[in-house]
N, C-alpha and C positions, 0 to 999 in steps of 0.2 A: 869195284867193290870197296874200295880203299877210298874214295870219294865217297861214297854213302856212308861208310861206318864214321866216314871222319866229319860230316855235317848231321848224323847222328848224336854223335858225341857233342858236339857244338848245340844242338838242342838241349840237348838234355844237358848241357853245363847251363844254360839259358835261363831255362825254366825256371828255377829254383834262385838265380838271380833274382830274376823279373817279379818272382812270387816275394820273393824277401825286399824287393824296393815298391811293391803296394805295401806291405807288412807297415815298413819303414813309415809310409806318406800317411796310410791312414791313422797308423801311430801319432805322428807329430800331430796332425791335425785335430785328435783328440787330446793330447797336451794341452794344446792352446785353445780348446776349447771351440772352434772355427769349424768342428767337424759337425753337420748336419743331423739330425736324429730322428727317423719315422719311426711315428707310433701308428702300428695295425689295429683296427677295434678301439674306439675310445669308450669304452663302458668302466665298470667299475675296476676295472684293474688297470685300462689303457690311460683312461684320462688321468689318476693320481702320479704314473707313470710320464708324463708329458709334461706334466706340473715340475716334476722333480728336475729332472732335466731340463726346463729352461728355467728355473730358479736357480741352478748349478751353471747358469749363461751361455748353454748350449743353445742355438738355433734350430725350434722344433717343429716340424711337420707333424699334425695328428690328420690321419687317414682313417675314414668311416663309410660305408655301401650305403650308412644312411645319413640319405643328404639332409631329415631332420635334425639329426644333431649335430650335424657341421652346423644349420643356418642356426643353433641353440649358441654356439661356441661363437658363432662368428660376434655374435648379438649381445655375449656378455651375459648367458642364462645359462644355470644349471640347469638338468634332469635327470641327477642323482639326489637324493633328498639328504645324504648326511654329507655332501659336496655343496655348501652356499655361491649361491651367483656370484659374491662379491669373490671367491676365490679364483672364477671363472672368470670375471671381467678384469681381476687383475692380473691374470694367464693372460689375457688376450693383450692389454694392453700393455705389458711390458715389454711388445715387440719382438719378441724371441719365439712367438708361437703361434702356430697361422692354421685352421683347418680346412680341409678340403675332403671331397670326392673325387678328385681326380686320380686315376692311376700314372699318369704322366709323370706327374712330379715322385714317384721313386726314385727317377733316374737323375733325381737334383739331392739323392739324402746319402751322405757317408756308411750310418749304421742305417738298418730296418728291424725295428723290433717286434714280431707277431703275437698279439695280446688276443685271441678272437676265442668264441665261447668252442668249449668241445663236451658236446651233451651227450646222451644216450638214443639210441635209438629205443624203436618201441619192442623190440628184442631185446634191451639192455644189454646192447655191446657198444663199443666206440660210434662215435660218428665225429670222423674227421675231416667231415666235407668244409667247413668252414679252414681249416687249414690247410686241405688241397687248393679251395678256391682262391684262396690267398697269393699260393703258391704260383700257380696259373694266371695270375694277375701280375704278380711282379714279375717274373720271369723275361715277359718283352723287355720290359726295363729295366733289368739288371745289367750293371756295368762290372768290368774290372776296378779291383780293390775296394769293393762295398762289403758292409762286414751283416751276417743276417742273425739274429738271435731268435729261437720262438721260445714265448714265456708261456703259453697255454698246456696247462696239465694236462700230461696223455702216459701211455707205457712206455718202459721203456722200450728203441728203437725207431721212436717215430721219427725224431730228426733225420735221423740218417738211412732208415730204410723208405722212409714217405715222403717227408719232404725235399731230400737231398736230390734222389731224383728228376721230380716236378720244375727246382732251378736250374737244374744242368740239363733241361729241355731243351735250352735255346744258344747251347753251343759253350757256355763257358763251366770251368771244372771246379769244386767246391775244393779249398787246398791249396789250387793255384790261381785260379783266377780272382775267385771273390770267397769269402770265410764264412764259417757257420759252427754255431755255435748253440746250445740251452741254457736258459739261466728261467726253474720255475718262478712263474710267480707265488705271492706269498699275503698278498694283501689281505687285511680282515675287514671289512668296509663295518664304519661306525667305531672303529677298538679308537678310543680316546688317548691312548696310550702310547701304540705303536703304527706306525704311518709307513709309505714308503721309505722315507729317509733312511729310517732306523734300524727295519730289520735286513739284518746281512742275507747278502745273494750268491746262492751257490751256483756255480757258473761252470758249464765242462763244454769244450770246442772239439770239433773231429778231429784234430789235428792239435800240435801244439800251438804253431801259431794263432792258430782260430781262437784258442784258449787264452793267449796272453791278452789279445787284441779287447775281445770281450770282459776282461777283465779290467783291462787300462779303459774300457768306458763303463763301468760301473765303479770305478774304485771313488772318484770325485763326487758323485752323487748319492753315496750311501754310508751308513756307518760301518760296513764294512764286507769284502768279499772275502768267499771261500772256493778256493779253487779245486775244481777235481779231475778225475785224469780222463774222462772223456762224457759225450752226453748223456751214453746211455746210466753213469750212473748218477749226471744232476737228475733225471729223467726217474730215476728210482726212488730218489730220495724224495722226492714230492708226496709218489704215488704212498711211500713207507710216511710219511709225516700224519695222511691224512687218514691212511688204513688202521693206524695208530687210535687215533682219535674211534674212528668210527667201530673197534672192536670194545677200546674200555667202555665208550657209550652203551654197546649193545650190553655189555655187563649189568652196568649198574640197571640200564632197562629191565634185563631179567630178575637180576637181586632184585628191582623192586616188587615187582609180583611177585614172587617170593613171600620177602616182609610184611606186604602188604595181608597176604592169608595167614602170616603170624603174628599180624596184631601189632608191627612195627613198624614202625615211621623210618623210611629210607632217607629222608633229610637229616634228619636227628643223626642217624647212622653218618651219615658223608659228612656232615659238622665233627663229629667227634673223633673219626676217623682220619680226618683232615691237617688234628691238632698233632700228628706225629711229623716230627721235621725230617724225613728219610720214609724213603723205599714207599713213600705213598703221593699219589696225584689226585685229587678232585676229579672227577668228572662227574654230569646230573643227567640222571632220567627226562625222560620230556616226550612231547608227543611225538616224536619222529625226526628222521633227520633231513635238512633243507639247506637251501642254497647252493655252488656251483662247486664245489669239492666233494664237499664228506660222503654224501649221498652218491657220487658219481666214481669218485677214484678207486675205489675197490673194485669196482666190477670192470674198470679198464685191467688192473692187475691178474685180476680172476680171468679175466680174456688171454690177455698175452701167456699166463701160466699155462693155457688148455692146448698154445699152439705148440709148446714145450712138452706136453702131453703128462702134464703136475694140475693134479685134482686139488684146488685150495680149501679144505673142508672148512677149517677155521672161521678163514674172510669168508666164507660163503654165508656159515652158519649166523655168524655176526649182521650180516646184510639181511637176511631173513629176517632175525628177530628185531630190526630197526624198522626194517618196511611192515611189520605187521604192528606195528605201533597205534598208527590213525587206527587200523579195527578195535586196536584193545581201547582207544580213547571213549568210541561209540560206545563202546559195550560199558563203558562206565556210567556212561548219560544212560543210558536205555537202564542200567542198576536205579540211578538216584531218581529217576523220574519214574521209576517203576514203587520204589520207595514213596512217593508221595501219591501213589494210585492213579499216575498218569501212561499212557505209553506215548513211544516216540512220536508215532501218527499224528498226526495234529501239532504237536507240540512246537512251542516257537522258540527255538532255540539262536539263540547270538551269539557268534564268534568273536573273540573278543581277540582280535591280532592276526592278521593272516601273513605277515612278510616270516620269511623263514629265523629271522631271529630279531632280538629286540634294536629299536630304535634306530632300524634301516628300515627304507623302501622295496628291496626284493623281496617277491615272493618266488624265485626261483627253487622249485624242487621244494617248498614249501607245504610241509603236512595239513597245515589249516587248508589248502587246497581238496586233498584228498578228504578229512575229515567231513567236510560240507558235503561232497560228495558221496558220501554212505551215510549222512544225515537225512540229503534228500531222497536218496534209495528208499530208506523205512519210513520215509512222509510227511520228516518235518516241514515247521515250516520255519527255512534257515536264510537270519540275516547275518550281517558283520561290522565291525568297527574298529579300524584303524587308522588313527592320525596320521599314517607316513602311506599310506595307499587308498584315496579320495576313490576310485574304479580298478575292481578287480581285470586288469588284463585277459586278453585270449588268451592263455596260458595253454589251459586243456580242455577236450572238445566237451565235455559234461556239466563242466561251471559254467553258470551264466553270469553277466557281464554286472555285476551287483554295484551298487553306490553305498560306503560308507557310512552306515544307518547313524542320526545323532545322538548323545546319549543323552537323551533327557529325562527326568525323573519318572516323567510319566511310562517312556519307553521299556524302559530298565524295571521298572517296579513292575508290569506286564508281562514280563518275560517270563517260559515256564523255566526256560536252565540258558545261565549266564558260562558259556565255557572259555575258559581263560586259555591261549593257544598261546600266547604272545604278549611275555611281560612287560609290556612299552613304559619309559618313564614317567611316560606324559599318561598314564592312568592313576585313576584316585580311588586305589583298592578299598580302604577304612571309606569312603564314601559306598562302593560297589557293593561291599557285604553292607553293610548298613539299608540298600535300597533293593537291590535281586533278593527274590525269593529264594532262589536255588544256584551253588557256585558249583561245577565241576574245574578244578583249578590243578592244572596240568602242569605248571610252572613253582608252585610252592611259592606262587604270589601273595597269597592271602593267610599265609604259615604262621603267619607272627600276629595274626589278630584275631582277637574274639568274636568269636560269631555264636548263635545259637545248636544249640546239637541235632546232628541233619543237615546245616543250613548249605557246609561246604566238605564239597567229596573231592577225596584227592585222588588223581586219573595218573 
């Protein structure tokens, strides 16, 4: 007995050595810069991500399932539209950055950091198959003292009740063998302003160590970290960042219907209201909410609150009145075209922007998606035109695979209702009103210019 408890105790003095001299190695090694760094998912949050870190002369592995945008990366081409080739070819060639499909090469990267989409399903609850899968994939390949971060938005507890699991499949322990940690992403794809670089990364590990570690490899690469004391609550703060956004949105959505049956311009209203320096934020009505956060992280919240058995009435109500958005857009067009003794049936309606916000390429979760499709419902006949998306993707199983109609005088001047979804820079509104018969303009694109009375309805 005294023999066992006494190589007992030798263990467990061990452990915790052994754990604090990976701690140590992967430490230094991210000092000096020497330590390895996979990026999971190089899309729009992965690849800026990968940029960063070998521009900070980190040696960086970008890991993708799709082997076309590794052969895009290897070749020196973008296929993000607000990401130029030239940014890419100079990633590639400054030798600090190499892409692959291989799962192999995990077991050659220090950090691994999980960038992969986490969408809804058609129940609008989580679907975290792309981060199981992930999981499932590194796991053969996880070594001792590799540090794993996942940046993909979810509820809190995924790290450590989903993922943490799926790595500790193949024998080693999250803590002591190899670290884990969340640090959400944050990216705005297109903001001119704020980049990877810039904005600070909140960062929380299951563990302390897990926490410094991931901290000492963001700290060189950004303008700055904020540390917090475990994942589930960087994991909160996401889901609070973007639930944030998509409740004032839903506000002013409603205030605008509202105003609008009082005969007030909701713009005028958020300009003037604007001008007070306190206790007030901007946010703008629009057709809907799109792209791979706003639209999505509420209802991961709304989820995980139901497993706590907490009715979110708030978020909920706010998600309803955002997703009924594209119907109240319809019913605008079916007003104005009703207004010039047309109905929708026939009528040839153009979407003028389908990506989910301006002067990017996603159409992810993108309202112009939805719109068209209860256009086509009541029989229009619906094209579209957007500079930054030449072919609507399979997106969803109702839209067809359309081609970016051109706008030529003759097309535009044709058209029974010109609907503005998406205020891209590269349009030439004072031309647009000038040549459409009819504007439905959802953006307050057309706000500042004269048009004839009737010409443009604002949606």
């Amino acid at each position: 007995m005294h023999t066992h408890s006494r190589n007992g105790s030798n263990g467990s003095t061990l452990a915790p050595k052994r754990t604090h001299s990976l701690a140590e190695r992967l430490r230094e090694r991210i000092e000096l810069r020497t330590a390895r760094v996979a990026v999971v998912g190089l899309g729009y949050v992965g690849l800026p991500l990968a940029e960063t870190f070998a521009a900070a002369g980190y040696p960086v592995i970008g890991f993708d399932i799709d082997e076309a945008k590794v052969e895009h990366l290897r070749a020196g081409r973008s296929y993000i539209g607000h990401i130029p080739s030239s940014r890419v070819a100079e990633l590639v060639h400054s030798g600090r950055f190499e892409a692959t499909a291989d799962p192999d090469r995990f077991a050659d990267a220090d950090a691994v950091i999980i960038c992969v989409p986490t969408p809804l399903t058609e129940a609008r609850e989580p679907d975290l198959s792309f981060i199981t899968g992930t999981a499932k994939t590194l796991c053969p390949h996880l070594r001792p003292g590799q540090l794993v971060v996942l940046e993909s938005t979810t509820y809190p507890g995924t790290t450590d009740e989903v993922l943490r699991p799926l790595l500790e499949a193949g024998g080693l322990r999250a803590g002591r063998d190899f670290f884990l940690a969340y640090s959400p992403e944050r990216e705005d794809p297109g903001n001119a302003t704020y980049s990877t670089r810039t904005i600070p990364k909140v960062v929380g590990g299951i563990d302390e160590p897990s926490g410094r570690l991931a901290v000492a490899l963001y700290e060189p690469v950004v303008s700055g970290v904020v540390p917090v004391s475990s994942t589930q609550v960087a994991e909160a703060c996401k889901i609070l960042e973007n639930t944030y956004r998509c409740v004032n949105i839903a506000l002013v959505n409603e205030l605008k219907e509202v105003f609008h049956r009082m005969g007030i311009d909701i713009w005028e209203v958020i300009a003037a209201a604007k001008t007070k320096p306190f206790g007030f934020q901007a946010f703008y009505p629009g057709p809907g909410l799109g792209g791979h956060c706003i639209p999505i992280d509420p209802f991961y919240l709304t989820w995980a609150a139901r497993r706590f058995g907490i009715h979110t009435r708030f978020i909920e109500l706010a998600g309803e009145v955002n997703t009924a958005m594209p119907e109240r857009v319809v019913e605008r067009v079916a007003e104005a075209l009703n207004d010039r003794g047309k109905p929708v049936k026939g009528s040839r309606v153009c979407v003028f922007g389908v990506a989910y916000k301006r002067d990017v390429d996603d159409v992810r979760e993108s309202p112009a998606l939805e719109i068209m499709e209860l256009l086509r419902a009541r029989g229009a006949e619906v094209s579209y035109n957007d500079p930054h998306v030449p072919m609507l993707p399979s997106v969803r199983r109702r839209c067809p695979r359309l081609r970016s109609q051109e706008l030529t005088e003759e097309f535009v001047a044709g058209l029974d209702c010109a609907l503005i979804v998406t205020d891209h820079a590269a349009y030439d509104f004072p031309w647009l009103v000038r040549t459409a018969d009819l504007i439905v303009d959802t953006r307050n694109a057309t706000g500042s210019l004269p048009a004839a009375p009737g010409k443009v309805w604002r949606a």
